[in-house]
Backbone as a printed PyTorch tensor [residue, N CA C, xyz], in Angstrom:
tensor([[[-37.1940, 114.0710, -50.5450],
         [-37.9320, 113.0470, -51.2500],
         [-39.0020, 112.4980, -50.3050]],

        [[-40.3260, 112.4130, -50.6670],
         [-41.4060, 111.9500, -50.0390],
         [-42.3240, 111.5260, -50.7860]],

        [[-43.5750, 110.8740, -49.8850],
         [-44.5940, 109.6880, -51.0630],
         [-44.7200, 110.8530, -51.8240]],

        [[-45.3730, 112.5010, -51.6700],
         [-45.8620, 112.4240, -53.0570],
         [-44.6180, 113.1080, -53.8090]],

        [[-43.7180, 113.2990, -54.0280],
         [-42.5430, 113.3240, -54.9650],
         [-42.4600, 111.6810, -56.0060]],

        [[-42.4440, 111.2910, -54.8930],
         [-42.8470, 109.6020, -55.7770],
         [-43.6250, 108.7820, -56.2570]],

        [[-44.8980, 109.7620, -56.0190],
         [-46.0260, 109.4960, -56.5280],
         [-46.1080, 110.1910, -58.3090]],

        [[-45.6520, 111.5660, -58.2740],
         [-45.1720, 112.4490, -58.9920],
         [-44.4790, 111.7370, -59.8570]],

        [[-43.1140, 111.5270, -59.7420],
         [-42.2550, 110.3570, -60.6860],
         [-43.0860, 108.8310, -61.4930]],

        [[-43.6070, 108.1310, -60.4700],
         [-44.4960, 107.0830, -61.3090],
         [-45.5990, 107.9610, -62.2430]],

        [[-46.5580, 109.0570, -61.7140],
         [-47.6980, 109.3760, -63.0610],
         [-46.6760, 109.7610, -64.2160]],

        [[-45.7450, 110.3660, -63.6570],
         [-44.6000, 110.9750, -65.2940],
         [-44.2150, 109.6890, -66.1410]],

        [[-43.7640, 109.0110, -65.3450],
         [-43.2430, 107.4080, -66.0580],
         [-43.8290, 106.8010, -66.3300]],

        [[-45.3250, 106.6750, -66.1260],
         [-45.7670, 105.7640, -66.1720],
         [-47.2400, 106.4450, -67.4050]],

        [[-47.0650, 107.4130, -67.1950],
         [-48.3060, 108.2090, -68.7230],
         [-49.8420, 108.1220, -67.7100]],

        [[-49.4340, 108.5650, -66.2510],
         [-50.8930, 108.3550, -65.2150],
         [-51.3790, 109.7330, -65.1590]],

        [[-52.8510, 109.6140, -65.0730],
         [-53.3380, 111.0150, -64.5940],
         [-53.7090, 111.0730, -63.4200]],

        [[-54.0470, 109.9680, -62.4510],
         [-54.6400, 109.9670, -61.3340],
         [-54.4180, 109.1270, -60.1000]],

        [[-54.1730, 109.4150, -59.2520],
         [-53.9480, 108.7400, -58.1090],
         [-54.5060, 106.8220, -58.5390]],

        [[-55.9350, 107.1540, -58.8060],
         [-56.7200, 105.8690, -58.6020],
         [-56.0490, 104.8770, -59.7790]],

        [[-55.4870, 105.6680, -61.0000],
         [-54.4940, 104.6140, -62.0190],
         [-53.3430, 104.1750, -61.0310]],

        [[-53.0410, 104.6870, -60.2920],
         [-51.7900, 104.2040, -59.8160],
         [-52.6260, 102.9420, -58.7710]],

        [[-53.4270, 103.3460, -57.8880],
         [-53.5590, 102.1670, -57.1110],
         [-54.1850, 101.0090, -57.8500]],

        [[-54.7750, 100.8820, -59.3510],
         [-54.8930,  99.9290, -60.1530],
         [-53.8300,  99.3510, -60.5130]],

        [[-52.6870,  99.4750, -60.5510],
         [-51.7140,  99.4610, -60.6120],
         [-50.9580,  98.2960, -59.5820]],

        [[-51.5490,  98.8740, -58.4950],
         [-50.6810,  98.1790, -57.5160],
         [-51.5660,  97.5190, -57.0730]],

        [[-53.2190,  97.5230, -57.1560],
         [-53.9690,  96.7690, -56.4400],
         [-54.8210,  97.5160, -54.8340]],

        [[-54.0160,  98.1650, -54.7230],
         [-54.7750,  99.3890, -53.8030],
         [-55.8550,  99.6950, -54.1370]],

        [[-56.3090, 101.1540, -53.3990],
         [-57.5310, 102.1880, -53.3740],
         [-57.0070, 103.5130, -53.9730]],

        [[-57.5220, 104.2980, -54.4690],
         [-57.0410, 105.6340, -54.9120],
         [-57.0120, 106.4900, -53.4920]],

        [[-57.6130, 106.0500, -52.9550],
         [-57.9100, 107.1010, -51.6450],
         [-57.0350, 106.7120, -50.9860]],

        [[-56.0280, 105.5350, -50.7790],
         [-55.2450, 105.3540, -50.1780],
         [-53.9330, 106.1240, -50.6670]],

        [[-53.8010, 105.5550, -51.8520],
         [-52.5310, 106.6670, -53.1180],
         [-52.8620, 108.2070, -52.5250]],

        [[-54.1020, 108.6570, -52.1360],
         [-54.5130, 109.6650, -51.8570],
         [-53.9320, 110.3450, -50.9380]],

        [[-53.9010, 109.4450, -49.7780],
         [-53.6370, 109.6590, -48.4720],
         [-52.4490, 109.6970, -48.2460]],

        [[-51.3960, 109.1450, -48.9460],
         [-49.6220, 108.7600, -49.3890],
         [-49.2220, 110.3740, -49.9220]],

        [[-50.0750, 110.9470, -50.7940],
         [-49.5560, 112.1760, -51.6250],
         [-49.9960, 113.3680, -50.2600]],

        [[-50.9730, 112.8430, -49.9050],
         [-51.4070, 114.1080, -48.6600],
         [-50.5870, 113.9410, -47.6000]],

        [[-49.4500, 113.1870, -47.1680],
         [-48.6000, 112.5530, -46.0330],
         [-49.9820, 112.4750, -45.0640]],

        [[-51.2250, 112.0240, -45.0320],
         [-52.2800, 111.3370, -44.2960],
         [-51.6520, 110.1510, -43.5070]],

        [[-50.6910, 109.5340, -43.8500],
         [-50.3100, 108.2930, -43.7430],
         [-49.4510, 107.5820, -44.5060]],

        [[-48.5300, 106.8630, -44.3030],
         [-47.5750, 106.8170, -45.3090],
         [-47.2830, 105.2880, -46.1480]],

        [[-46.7650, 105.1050, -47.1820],
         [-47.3460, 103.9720, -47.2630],
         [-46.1560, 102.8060, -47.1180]],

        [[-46.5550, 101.3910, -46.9890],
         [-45.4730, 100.7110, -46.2600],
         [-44.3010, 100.1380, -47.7470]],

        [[-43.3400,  99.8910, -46.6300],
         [-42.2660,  99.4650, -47.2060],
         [-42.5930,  99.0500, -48.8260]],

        [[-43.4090,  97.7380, -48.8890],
         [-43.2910,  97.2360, -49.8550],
         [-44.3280,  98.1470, -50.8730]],

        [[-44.9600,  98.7710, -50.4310],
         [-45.6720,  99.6480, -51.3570],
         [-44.4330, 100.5460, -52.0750]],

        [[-43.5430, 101.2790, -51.5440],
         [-42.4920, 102.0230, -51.7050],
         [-41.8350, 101.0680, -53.0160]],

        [[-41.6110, 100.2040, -52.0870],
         [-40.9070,  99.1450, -53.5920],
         [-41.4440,  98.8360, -54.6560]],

        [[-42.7700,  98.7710, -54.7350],
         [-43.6270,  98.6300, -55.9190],
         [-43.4780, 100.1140, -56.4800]],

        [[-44.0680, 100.9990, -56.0190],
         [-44.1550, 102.5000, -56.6800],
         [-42.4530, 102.1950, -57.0050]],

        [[-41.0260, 102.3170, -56.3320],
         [-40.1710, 102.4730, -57.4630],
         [-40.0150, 101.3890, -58.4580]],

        [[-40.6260, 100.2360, -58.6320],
         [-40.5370,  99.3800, -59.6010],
         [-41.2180, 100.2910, -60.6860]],

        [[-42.6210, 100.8130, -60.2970],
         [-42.7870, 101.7750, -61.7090],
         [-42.2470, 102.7810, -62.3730]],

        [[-41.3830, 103.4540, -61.4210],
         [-40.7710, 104.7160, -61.3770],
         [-39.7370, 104.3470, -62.0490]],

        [[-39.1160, 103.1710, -61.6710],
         [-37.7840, 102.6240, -62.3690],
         [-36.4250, 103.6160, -61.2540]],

        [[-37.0690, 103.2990, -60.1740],
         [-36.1790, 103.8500, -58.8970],
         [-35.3890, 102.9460, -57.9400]],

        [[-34.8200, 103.2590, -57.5040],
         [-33.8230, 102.9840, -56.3290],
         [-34.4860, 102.2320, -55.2640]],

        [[-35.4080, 101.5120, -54.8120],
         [-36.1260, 101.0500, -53.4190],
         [-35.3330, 101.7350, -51.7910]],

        [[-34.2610, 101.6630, -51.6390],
         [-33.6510, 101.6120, -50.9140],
         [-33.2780, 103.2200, -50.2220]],

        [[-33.5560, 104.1660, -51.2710],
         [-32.9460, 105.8110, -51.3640],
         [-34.4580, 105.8130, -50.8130]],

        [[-35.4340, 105.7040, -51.6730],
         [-36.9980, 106.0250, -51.2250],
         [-37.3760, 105.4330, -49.5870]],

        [[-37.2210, 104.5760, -49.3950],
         [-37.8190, 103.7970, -48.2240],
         [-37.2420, 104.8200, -46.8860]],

        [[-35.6250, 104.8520, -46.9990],
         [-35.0640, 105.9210, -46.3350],
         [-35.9650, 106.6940, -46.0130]],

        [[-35.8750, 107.5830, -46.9010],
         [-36.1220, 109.0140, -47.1090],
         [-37.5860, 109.2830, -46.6230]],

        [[-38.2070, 108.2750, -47.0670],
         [-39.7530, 108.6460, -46.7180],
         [-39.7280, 108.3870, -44.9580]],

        [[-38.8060, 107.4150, -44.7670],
         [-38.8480, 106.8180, -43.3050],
         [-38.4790, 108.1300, -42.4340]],

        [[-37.2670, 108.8210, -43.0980],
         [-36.7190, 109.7890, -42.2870],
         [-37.9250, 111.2550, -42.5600]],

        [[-38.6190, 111.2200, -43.3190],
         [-39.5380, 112.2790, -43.2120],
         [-40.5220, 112.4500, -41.9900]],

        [[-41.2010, 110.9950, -41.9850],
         [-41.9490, 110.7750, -41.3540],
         [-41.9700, 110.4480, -39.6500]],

        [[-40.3590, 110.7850, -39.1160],
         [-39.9450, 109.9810, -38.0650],
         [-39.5920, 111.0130, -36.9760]],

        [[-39.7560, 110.3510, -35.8710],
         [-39.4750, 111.8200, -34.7410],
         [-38.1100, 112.6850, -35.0060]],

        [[-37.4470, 113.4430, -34.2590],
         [-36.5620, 114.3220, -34.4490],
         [-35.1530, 113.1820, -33.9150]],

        [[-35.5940, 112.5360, -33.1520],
         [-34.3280, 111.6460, -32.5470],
         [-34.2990, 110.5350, -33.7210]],

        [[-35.7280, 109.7630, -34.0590],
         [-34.6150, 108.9190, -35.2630],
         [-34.2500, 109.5840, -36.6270]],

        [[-35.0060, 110.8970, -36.9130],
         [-34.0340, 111.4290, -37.8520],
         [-32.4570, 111.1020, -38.1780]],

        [[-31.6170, 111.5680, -36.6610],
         [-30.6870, 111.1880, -36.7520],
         [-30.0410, 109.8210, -37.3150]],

        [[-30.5590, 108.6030, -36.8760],
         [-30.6770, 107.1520, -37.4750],
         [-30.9200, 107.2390, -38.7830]],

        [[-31.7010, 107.4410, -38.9790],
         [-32.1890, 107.7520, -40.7840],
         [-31.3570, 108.1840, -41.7270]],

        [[-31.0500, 109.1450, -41.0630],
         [-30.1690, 110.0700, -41.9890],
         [-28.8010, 109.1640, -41.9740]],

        [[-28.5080, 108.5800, -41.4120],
         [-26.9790, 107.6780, -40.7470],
         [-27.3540, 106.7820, -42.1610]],

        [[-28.3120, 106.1500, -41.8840],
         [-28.7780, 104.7990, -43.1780],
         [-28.5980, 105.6310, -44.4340]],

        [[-29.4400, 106.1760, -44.7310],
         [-29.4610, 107.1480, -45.9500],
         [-27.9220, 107.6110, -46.6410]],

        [[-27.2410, 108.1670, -45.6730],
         [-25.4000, 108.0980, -46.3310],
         [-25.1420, 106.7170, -46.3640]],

        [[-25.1130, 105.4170, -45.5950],
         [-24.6640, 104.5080, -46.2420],
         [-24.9710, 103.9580, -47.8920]],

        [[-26.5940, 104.1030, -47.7830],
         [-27.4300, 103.6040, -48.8740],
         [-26.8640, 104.3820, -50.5060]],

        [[-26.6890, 105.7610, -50.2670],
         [-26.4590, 106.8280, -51.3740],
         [-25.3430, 106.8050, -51.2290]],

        [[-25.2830, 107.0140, -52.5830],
         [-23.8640, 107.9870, -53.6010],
         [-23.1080, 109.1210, -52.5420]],

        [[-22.4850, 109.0480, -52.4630],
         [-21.6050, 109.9740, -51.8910],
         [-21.6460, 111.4550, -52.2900]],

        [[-22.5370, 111.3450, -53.5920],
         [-22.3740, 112.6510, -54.1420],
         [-23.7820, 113.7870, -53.8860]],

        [[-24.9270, 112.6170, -53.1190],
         [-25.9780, 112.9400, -53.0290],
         [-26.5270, 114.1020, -51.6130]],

        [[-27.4420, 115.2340, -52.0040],
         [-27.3070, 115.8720, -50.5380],
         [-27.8250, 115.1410, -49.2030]],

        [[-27.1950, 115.1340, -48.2970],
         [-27.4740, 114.7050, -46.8530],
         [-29.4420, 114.9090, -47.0060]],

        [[-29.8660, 114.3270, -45.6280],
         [-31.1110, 114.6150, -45.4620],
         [-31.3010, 115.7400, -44.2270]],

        [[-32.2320, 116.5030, -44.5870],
         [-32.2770, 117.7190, -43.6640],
         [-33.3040, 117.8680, -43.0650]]])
């Protein structure tokens, strides 16, 4: 799971065609939404929480996940530690 997987989920949910609807949305730039789907840069916490407020998502699974994408090989490990607390037991580990 990463920004643009979750970028992906809000245009489906939300009936969007374009990056720049979404940052109307939130008040952003499209080029920034832009830069989130290109992993250019990733976007912060509370952006995460807004995109799953549209998505009608989890805040907490996303923030992880994007954190542990984006993070050296040593806090992977950390990440991934949070991520099993946060999730379902039934959900796959992060790899």
């Amino acid at each position: 799971m990463n920004a643009a997987n979750l970028l992906a989920l809000v245009m489906r949910k939300q009936n969007l065609t374009s990056y720049r609807q979404i940052g109307t949305e939130m008040g952003v730039s499209g080029r920034n939404v832009a830069g989130w789907a290109r992993d250019a840069f990733s976007p912060t916490d509370q952006h995460i929480v807004e995109l799953c407020r549209l998505a009608g998502e989890d805040p907490a699974e996303w923030i992880v996940s994007i954190r542990f994408n984006n993070a050296s090989p040593q806090a992977r490990t950390a990440w991934a530690k949070i991520y099993t607390a946060v999730t379902d037991s039934n959900r796959a580990p992060l790899t």
